[in-house]
C-alpha positions in Angstrom: -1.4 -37.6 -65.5 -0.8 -35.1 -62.8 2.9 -34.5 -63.7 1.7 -33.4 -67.0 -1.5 -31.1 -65.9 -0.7 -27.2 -66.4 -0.1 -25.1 -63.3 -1.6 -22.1 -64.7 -3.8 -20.0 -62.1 -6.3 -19.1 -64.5 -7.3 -22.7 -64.2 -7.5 -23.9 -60.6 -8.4 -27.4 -61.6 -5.2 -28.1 -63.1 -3.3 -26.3 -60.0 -1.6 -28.9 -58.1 -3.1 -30.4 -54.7 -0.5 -29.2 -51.9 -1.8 -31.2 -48.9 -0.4 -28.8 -45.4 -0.1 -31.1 -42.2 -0.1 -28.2 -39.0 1.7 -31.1 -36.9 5.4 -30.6 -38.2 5.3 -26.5 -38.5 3.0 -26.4 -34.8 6.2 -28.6 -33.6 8.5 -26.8 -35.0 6.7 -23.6 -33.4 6.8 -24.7 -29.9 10.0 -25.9 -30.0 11.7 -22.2 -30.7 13.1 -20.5 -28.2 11.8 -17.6 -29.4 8.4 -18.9 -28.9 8.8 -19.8 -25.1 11.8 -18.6 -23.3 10.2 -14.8 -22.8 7.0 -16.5 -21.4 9.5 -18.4 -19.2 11.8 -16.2 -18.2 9.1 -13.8 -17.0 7.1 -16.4 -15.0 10.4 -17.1 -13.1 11.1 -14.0 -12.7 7.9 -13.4 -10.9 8.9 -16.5 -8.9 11.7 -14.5 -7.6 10.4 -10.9 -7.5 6.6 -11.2 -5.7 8.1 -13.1 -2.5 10.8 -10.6 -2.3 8.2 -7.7 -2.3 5.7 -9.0 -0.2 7.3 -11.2 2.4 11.0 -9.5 2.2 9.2 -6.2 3.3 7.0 -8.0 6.2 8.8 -10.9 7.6 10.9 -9.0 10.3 9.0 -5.8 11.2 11.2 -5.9 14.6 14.5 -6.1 12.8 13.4 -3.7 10.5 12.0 -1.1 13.0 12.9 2.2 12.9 12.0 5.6 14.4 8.1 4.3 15.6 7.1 8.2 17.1 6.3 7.7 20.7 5.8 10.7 22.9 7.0 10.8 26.9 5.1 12.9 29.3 5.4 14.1 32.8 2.5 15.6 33.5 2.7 18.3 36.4 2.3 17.1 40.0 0.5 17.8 42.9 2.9 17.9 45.5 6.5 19.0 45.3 8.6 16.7 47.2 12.6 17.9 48.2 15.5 17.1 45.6 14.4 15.4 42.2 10.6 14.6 41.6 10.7 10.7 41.4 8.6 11.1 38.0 11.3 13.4 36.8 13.7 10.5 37.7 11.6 7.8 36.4 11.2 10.0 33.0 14.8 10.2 32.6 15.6 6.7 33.3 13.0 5.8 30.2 14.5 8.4 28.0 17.7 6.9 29.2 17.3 2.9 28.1 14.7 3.3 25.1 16.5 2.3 22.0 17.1 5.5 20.1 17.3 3.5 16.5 14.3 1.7 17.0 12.0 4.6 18.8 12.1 8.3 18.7 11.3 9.5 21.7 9.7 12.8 22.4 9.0 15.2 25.5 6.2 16.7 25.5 3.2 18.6 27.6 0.7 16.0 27.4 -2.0 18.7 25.7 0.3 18.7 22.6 0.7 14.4 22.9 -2.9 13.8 22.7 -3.2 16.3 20.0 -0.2 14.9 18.3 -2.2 11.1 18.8 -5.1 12.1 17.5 -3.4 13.5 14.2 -1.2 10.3 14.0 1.9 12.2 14.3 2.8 9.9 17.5 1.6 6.1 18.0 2.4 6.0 21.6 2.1 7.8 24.8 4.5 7.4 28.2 2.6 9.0 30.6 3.3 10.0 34.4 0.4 11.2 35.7 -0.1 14.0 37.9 -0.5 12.1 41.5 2.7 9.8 41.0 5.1 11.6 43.3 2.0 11.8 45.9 1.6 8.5 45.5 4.8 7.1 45.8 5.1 9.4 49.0 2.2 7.6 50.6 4.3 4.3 49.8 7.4 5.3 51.8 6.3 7.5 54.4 6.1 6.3 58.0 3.4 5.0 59.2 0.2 2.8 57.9 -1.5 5.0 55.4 -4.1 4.8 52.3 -2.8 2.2 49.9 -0.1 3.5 47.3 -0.8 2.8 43.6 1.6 4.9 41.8 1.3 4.0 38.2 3.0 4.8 34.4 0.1 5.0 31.6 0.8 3.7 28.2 -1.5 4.9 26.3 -1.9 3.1 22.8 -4.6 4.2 19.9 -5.7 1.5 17.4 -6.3 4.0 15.0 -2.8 2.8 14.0 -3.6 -0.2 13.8 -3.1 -3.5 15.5 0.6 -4.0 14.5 1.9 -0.7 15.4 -0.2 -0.8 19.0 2.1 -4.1 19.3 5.2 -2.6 18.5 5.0 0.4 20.6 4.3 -1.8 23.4 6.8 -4.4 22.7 9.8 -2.4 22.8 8.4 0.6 25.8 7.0 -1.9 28.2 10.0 -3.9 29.0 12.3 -0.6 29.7 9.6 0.3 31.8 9.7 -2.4 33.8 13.6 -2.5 33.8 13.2 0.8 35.0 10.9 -0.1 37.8 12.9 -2.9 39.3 16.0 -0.6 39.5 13.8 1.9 40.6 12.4 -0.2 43.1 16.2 -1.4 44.4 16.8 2.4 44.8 14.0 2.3 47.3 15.1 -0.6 49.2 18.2 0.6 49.7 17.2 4.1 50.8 14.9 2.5 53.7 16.1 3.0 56.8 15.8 -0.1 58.9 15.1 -3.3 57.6 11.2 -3.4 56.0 8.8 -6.4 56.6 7.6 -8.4 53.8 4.7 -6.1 53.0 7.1 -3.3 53.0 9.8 -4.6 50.7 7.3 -6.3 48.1 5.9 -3.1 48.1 9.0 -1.0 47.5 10.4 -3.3 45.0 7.7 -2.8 43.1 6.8 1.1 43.2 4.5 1.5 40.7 2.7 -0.4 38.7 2.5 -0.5 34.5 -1.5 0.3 32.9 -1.6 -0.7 28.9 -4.7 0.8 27.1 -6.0 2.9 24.0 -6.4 6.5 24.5 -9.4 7.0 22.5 -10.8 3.4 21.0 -12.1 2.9 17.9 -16.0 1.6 17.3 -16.8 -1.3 15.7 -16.9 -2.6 12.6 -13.4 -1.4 11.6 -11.5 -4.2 11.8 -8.9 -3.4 14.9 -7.7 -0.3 12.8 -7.4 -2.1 9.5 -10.7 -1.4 7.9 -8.5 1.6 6.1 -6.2 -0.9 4.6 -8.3 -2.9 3.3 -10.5 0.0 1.9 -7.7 1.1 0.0 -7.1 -2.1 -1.5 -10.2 -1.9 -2.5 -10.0 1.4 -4.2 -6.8 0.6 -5.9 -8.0 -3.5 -7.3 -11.1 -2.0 -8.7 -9.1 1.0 -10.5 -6.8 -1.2 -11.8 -9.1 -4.1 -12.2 -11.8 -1.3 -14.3 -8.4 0.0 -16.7 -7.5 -3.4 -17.3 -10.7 -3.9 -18.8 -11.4 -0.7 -20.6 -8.0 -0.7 -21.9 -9.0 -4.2 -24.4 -12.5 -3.0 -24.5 -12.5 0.2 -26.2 -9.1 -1.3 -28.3 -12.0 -4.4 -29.3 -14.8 -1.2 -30.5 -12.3 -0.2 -32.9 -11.4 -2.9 -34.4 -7.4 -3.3 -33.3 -8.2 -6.3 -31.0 -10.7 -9.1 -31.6 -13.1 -9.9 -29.4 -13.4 -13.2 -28.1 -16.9 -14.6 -26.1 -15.9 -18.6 -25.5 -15.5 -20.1 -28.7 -17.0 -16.9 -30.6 -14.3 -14.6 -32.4 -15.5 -11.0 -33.5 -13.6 -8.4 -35.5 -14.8 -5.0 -36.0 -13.7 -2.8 -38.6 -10.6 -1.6 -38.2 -12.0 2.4 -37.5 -8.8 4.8 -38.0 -8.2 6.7 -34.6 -5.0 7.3 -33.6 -3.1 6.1 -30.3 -3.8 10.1 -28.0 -7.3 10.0 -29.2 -7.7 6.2 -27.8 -6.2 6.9 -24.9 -8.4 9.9 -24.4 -11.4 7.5 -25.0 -10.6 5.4 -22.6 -9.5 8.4 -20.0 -13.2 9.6 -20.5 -14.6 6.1 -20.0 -13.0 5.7 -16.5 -13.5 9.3 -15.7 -17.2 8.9 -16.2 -17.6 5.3 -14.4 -15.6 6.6 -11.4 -18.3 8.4 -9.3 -20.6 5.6 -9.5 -18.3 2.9 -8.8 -16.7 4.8 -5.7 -20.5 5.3 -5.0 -20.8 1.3 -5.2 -18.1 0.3 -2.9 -19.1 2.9 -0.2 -22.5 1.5 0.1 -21.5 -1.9 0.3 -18.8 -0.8 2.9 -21.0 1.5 5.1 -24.7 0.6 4.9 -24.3 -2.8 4.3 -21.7 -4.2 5.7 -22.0 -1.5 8.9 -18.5 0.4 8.3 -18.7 3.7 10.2 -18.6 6.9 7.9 -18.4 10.5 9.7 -18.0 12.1 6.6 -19.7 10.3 3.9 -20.3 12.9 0.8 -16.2 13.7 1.9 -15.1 10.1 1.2 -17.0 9.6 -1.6 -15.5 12.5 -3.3 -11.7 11.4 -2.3 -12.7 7.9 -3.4 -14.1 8.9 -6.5 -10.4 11.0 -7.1 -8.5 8.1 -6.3 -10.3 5.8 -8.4 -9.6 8.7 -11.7 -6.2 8.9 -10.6 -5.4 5.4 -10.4 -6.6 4.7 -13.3 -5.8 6.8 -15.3 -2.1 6.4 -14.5 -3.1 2.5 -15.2 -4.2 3.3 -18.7 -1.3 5.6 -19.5 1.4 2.8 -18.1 -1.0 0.6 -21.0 -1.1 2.9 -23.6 3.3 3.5 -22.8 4.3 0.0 -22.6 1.7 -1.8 -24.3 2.1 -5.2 -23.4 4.5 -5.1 -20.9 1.4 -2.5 -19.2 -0.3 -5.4 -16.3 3.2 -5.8 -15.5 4.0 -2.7 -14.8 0.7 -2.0 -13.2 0.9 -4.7 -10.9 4.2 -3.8 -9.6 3.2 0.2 -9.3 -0.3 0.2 -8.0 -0.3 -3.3 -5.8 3.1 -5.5 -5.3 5.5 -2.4 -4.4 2.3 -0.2 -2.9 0.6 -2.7 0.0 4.2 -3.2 2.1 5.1 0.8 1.6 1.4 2.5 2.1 1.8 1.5 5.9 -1.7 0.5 6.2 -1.0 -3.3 8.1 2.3 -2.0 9.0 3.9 0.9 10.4 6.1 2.2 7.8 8.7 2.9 10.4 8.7 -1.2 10.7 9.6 -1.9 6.7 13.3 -1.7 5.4 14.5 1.2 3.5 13.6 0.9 0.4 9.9 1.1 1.0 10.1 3.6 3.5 12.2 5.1 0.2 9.8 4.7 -2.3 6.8 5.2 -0.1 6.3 9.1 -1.1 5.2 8.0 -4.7 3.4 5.1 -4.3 -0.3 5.9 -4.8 -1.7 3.6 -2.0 0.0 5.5 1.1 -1.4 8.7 -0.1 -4.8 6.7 0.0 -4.1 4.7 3.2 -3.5 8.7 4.5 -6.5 10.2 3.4 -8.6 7.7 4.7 -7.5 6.8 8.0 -7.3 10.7 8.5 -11.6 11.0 7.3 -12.5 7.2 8.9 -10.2 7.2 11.7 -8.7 11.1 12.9 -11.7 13.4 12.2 -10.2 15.2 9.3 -8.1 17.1 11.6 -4.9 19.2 10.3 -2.0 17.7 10.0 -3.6 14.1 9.9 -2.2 13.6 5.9 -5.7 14.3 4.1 -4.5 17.6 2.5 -1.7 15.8 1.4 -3.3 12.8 0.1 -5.4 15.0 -2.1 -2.8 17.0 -3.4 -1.1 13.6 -4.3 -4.1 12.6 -6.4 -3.8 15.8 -7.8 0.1 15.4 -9.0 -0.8 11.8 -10.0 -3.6 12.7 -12.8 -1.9 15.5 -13.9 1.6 13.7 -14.7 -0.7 10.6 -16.0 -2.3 13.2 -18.0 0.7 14.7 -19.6 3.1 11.4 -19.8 0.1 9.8 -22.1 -0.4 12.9 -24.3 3.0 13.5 -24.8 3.5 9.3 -25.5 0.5 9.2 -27.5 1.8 11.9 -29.7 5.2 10.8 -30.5 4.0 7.5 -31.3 1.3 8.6 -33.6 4.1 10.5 -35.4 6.3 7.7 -36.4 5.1 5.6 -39.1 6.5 2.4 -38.0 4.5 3.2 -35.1 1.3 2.9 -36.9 -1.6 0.9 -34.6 -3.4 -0.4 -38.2 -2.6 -4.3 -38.6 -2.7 -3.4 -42.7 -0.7 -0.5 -43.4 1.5 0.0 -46.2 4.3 1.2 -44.4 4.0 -1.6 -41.6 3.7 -4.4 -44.2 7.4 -2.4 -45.7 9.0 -2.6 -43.2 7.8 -6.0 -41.8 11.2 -8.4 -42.0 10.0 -11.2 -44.7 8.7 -14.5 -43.2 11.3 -17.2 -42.9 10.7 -20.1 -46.0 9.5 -23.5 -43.9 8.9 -26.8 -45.4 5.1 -26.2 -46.0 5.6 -22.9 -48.3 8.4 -24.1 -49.8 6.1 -27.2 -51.1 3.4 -24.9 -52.4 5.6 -22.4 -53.9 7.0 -25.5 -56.2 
């Protein structure tokens, strides 16, 4: 009779058979709120918060321009003709109708605008060259004469990048114009008797517009983007390489499982507190870094044909921004734990591709990347490679920065996860081992369900 058999442990045979079904409690699981409605709310909020980074900062880089550096030049002439030069007119018409919100306009010798180009202090040059008074003297003196071809230079550099070029021509080339036709109608109506045809079409149009890049770039760098995309590079495999370290060394000691397909492993749990994982994993990416930065910059230069001035330079700023990436990536881990690839993702690639100003200028994005542009790690990258691929290394060109940035970065990462670590590892409750005693204390008891209620009777 099994009403009548004992339920004394010390004989198992006569311990009642309690038959679980996982159907009802599994249901029951997935039908909690508290099982789902994080996972949900997050995925949705990602829904709303990616498009609003990546396209809300790149959809209207018109509309969103401000302040693209362009410099105006009026290069000395070679004759001096009475009153007011005509290029000193023409100058001051430009300076006159450029939008001042959209482009900051600067006068200067052109020594100090090709200097300033080359550093990528300016994206632009307006340039009068030094025969355009002679020229346009030629086109209304009397008499038949060589042909006049009086001309305004704007001189682009696609070491900005194919975007910028664009801009700075989209907004200077249509006041230059406007300025020519008025220009033009100043001309005509200065001419003493009526001109023929030749004359007037002439006049009306008394000098002519010239579009091209100062000093282009070789091939094999993608129009000026070949930066951008390096940096992405840099800054996927950094985070990418923490990512994984970050489980790895967390599965060689024994506080994660490790799962191969259907194979589960667990290691002994080995005792090492939070700073001293964290260090472990610090020396893991530390050591990996040169070889990896080595990696990419073969692939990128003697492979695939990438030109490299300076390559021992670049791999020593790659292999620094690799450490300082990621070790910031494994501090954010070893601070929020598993909120850590969402805060990664945001930091080091949602926020950082629309405000490192590599694709576009960050004159063209709305304020709040332009605002949090000086902390994001990718335009101090973006910098200090377009300065060694792209501006020679030359001062002023953002690679002293860049490093100095790198610098800042591993040292805050540095001390943020020591001083973390450390208050963590010194409250109890805090403890990283699945079994200790004062964990399981202060653990809130399990709520009874249908299935331990059954075995418990």
């Amino acid at each position: 009779m099994s009403e009548n058999r004992s339920t004394d442990p010390a004989h198992p045979q006569d311990v009642p058979e309690t038959r679980v079904t996982g159907e009802p409690a599994t249901r029951r699981f997935l039908w909690h709120p508290r099982t789902w409605i994080a996972a949900v709310v997050l995925v949705i909020g990602l829904g709303f918060a990616i498009p609003a980074v990546y396209l809300g900062g790149t959809l209207d880089p018109q509309g969103d321009l401000e302040d693209l550096p362009v410099a105006l030049v009026v290069t000395p002439q070679t004759v001096q003709l009475g009153g007011q030069s005509p290029a000193g007119r023409v100058a001051d018409e430009i300076a006159r109708h450029v939008d001042p919100q959209k482009i900051a306009l600067q006068r200067l010798p052109g020594d100090e605008a090709d200097a300033r180009m080359r550093d990528g202090s300016i994206v632009g040059i307006i340039r009068i060259p030094a025969d355009f008074d002679a020229q346009l003297a030629a086109l209304t003196g009397p008499g038949p004469g060589e042909p006049a071809n009086a001309t305004v230079h704007l001189d682009t550099t696609s070491r900005a990048g194919a975007m910028t070029t664009g801009l700075f021509t989209g907004n200077v080339t249509p006041v230059v114009e406007a300025v020519r036709t008025a220009f033009g109608r100043q001309l005509l109506a200065s001419a003493g008797s009526a001109p023929n045809v030749a004359a007037a079409t002439a006049l009306a149009t008394p000098f002519s517009i010239s579009t091209a890049a100062l000093d282009p770039l070789p091939s094999h760098t993608g129009l000026g983007t070949s930066v951008f995309y390096l940096a992405i590079v840099l800054i996927i495999v950094a985070f990418i390489g923490a990512s994984a370290i970050h489980p790895l060394i967390d599965t060689a000691v024994g506080f994660l499982p490790q799962e191969t397909g259907p194979r589960v492993r667990r290691n002994p749990y080995r005792h090492l507190s939070r700073m001293r994982t964290l260090i472990a994993k610090w020396l893991v990416m530390i050591g990996v870094a040169p070889a990896t930065a080595g990696a990419a910059l073969l692939i990128a230069g003697p492979v695939l044909g990438m030109p490299m001035a300076r390559p021992l330079d670049l791999w020593l700023f790659s292999t620094a921004a690799l450490i300082a990436v990621g070790l910031g990536a494994l501090t954010v881990f070893a601070v929020f734990g598993s909120f850590g690839p969402l805060v990664n993702t945001f930091l080091f690639v949602a926020l950082a591709m629309t405000s490192s100003g590599g694709a576009i200028p960050l004159e063209a994005t709305p304020d709040f990347f332009r605002t949090i542009a000086p902390v994001e790690p990718m335009r101090a990258i973006v910098d200090g490679l377009r300065s060694m691929l792209y501006l020679d290394s030359s001062p002023g060109s953002g690679l002293g920065h860049a490093w100095v940035y790198l610098g800042v970065l591993t040292a805050v990462s540095v001390i943020v996860g020591l001083t973390a670590t450390r208050l963590f590892d010194r409250v109890p409750a805090f403890t990283r081992h699945p079994d200790d005693p004062v964990r399981t204390a202060l653990r809130p008891p399990e709520p009874a369900t249908e299935e331990t209620t059954k075995g418990a009777s």
